[in-house]
MARNU-380990 format. One line per 8 residues: number of its first residue (from 1); for each residue x negated, y negated, z of C-alpha. Coordinates in Angstrom, 2 decimals, always signed. Layout:
NUM) X:Y:Z ~ ... .
This chain:
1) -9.49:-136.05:-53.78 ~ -6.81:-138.67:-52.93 ~ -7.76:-142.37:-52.92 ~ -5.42:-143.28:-50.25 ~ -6.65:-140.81:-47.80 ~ -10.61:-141.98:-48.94 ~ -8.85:-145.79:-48.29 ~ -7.35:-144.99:-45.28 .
9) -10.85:-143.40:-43.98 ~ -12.77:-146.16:-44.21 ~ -10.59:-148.47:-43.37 ~ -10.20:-146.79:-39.92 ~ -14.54:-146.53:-39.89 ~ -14.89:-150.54:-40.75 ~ -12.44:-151.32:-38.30 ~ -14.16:-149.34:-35.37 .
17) -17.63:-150.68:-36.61 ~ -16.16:-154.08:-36.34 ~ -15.61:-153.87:-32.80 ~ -18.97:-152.84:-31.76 ~ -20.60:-155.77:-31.30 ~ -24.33:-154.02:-31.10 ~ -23.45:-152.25:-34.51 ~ -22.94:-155.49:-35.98 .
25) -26.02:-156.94:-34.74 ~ -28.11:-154.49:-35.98 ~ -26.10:-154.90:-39.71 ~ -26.37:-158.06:-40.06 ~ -28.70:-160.28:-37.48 ~ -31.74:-157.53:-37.02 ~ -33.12:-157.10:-40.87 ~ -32.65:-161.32:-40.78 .
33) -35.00:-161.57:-37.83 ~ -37.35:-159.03:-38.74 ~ -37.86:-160.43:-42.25 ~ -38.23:-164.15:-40.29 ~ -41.39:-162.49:-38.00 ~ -42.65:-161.77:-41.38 ~ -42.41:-165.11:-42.58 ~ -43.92:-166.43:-40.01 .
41) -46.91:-164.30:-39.50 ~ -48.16:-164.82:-42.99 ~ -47.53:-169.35:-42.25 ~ -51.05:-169.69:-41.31 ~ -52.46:-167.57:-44.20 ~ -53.95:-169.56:-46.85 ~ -52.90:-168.46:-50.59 ~ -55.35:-167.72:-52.78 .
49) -56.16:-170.70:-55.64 ~ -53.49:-169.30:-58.47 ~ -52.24:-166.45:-56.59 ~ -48.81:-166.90:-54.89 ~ -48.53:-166.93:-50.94 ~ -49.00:-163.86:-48.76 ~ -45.37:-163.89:-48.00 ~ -44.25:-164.36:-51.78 .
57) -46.19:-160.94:-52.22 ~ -45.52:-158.75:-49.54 ~ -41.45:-160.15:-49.22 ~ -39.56:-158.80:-51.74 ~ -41.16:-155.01:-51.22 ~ -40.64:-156.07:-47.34 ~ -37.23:-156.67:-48.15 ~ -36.41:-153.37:-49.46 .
65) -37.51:-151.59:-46.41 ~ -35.06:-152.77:-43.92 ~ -31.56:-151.92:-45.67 ~ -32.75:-148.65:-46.01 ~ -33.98:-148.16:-42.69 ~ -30.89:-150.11:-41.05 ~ -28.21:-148.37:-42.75 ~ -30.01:-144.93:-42.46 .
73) -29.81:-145.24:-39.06 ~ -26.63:-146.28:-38.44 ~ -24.78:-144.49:-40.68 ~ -26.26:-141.12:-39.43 ~ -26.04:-141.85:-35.74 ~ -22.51:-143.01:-36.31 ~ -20.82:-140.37:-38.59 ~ -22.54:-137.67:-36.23 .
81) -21.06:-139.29:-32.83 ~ -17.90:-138.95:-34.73 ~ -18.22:-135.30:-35.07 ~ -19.35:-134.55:-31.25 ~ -16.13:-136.69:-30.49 ~ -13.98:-134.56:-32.30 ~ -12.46:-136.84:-34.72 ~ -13.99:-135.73:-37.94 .
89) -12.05:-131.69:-37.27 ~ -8.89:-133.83:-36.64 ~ -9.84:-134.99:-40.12 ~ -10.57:-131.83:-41.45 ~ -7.59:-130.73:-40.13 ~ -5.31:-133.21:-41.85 ~ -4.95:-133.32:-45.54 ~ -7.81:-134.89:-45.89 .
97) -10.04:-132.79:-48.20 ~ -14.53:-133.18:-47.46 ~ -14.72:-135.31:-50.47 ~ -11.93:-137.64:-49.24 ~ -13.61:-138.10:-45.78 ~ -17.85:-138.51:-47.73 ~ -16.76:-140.76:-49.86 ~ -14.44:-142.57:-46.83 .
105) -17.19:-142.89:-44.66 ~ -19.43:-143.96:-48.03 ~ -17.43:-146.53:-49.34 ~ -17.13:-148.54:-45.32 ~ -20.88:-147.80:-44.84 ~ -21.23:-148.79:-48.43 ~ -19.50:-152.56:-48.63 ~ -21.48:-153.19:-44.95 .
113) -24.54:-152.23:-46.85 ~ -23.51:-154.72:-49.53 ~ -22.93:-157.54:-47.24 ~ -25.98:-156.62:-45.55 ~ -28.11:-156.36:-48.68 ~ -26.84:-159.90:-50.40 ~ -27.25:-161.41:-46.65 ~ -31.02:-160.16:-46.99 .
121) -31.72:-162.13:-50.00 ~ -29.92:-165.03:-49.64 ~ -31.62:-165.88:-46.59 ~ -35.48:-164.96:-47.86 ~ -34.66:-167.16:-51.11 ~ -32.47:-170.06:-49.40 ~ -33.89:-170.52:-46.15 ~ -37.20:-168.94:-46.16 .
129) -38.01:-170.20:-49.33 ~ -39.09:-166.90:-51.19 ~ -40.63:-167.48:-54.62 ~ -39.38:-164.96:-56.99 ~ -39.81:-165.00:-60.75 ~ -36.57:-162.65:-61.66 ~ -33.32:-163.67:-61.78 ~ -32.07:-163.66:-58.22 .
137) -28.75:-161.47:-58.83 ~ -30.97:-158.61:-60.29 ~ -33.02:-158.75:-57.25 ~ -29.73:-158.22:-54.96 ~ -28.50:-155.71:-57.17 ~ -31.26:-153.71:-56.26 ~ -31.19:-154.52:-52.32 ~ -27.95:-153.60:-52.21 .
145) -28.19:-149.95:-53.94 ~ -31.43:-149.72:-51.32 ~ -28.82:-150.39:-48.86 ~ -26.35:-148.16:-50.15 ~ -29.27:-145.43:-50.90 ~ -30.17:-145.69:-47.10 ~ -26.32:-144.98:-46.06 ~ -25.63:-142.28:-48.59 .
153) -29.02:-140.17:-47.32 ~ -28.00:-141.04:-43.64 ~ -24.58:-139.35:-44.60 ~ -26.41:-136.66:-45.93 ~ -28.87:-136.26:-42.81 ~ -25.57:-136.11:-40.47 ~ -23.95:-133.28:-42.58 ~ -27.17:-131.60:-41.92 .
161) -28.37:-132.16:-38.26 ~ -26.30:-131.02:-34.88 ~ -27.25:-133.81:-32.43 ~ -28.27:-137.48:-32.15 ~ -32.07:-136.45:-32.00 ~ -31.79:-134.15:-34.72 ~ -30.73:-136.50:-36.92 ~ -33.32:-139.24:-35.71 .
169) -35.53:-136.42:-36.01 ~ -34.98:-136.90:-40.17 ~ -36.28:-139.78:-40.25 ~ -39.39:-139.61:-40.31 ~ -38.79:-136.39:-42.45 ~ -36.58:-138.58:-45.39 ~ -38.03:-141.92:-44.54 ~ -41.83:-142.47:-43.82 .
177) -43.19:-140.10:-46.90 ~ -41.01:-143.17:-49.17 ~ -42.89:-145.49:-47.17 ~ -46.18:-145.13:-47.64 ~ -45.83:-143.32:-51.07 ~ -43.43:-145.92:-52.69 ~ -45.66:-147.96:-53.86 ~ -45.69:-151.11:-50.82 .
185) -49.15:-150.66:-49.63 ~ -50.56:-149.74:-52.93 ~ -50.16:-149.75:-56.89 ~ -48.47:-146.08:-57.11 ~ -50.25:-145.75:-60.88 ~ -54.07:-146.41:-58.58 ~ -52.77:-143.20:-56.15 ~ -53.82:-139.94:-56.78 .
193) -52.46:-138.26:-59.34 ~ -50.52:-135.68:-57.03 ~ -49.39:-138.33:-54.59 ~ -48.16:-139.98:-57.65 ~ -45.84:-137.20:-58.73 ~ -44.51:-137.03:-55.34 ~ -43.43:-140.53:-55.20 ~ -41.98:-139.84:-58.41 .
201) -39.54:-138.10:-56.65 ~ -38.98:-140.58:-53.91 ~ -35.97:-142.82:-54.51 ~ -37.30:-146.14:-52.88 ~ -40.49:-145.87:-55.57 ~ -37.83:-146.79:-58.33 ~ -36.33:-149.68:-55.50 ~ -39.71:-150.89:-55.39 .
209) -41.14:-150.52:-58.72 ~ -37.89:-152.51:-59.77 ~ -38.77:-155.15:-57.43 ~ -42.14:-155.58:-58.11 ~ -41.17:-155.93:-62.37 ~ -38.75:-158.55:-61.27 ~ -41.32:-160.04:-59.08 ~ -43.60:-161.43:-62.27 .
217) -40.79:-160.93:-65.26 ~ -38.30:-163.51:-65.44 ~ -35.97:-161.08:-67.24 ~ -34.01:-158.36:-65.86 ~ -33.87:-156.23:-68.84 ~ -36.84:-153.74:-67.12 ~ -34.81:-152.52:-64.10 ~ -32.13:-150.35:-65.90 .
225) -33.46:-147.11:-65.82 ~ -34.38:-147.39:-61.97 ~ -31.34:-148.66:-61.64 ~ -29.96:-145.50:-63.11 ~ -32.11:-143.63:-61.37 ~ -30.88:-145.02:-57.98 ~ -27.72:-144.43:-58.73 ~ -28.18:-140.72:-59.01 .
233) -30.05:-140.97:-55.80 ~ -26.87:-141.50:-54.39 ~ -24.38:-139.74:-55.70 ~ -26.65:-136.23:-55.12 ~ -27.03:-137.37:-51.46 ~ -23.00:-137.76:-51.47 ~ -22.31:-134.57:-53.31 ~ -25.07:-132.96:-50.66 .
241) -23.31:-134.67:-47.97 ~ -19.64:-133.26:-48.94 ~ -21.20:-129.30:-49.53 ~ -22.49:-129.51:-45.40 ~ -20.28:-131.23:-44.05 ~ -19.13:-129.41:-40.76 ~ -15.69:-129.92:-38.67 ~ -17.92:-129.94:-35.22 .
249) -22.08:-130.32:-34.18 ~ -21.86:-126.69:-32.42 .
């Protein structure tokens, strides 16, 4: 692996996603609107005497949701036009090794997931007024792997489909078990005990689980090992991403 071909790869990917406009939009302005729907469904619910508003609740698991989703999508969609146009066997045809190009691809789709990510939590605790008890960078850190989580297993889910619909198709194959199993809609230690030890094997449970610690501890020092956890959530997607990894869809 050479860092100046991984450089020069997503350099060249950041500067074609800057140009599209739409891309952009749905980076940065969707998971901001989405999260302000929320916000405002939840204005004329009354919070329980004690208890802290419906928003202050449901938010920060919310919030974790739409990284992954967003950069799933994109990143899949995106790195599998690139194949069907061709570029990615020019790639493989320079010297350019798989690794070089993953981890290319990883580290543009990765700092847009970071600016997405700190975007997402600035904005729910500065202008929508979210009440959280953790320490704010903490609860960013772990947006941002979400983010980061969603781009790596959309990398992963391109390597692996041959179309556009194929790799929508994964989605509700990767994404909707973490949904309901992750522990948004309900307590994963009240699920069944089976459910339970398949959302241990879920990477958004340990995205949640981190969020909901930091959600009633004012101290960070609980997150680490989901944290960890995350991490190596990622880098197996990566490393699955680099073994499939195909010059061309056909």
């Amino acid at each position: 692996m050479k860092p100046q071909l991984t450089g020069a790869t997503a350099l060249r990917v950041l500067t074609q996603i800057r140009r599209d406009k739409r891309t952009m939009a749905l980076i940065i302005v969707i998971p901001l609107v989405l999260l302000t729907l929320l916000w405002w469904m939840f204005q004329d619910v009354p919070a329980m005497p004690g208890k802290p508003t419906p928003f202050d609740s449901v938010g920060p698991g919310i919030m974790g949701l739409f990284p992954l989703i967003v950069m799933f999508l994109i990143t899949s969609v995106t790195t599998l036009r690139e194949r069907q146009s061709g570029t990615m066997e020019r790639l493989m045809a320079s010297p350019a090794r798989r690794a070089d190009i993953v981890l290319g691809y990883a580290l543009a789709f990765g700092l847009l997931a970071a600016v997405q990510g700190a975007l997402v939590v600035a904005y729910s605790v500065w202008v929508l007024r979210l009440d959280f008890v953790g320490p704010i960078w903490a609860l960013m850190l772990i947006i941002v792997l979400d983010a980061i989580l969603g781009t790596a297993l959309g990398l992963a889910a391109s390597s692996l489909a041959r179309t556009e619909f194929q790799a929508l198709q994964m989605m509700p194959a990767i994404i909707l078990p973490q949904l309901l199993l992750a522990g948004i809609a309900i307590d994963r230690s009240k699920m069944p005990h089976v459910l339970h030890w398949i959302s241990d094997a879920l990477p958004l449970s340990y995205a949640i689980d981190a969020i909901h610690y930091l959600s009633k501890n004012a101290s960070a020092s609980g997150i680490w090992s989901q944290v960890v956890v995350l991490c190596a959530f990622i880098v197996g997607a990566l490393t699955l991403g680099v073994a499939t990894l195909r010059r061309r869809t056909g």
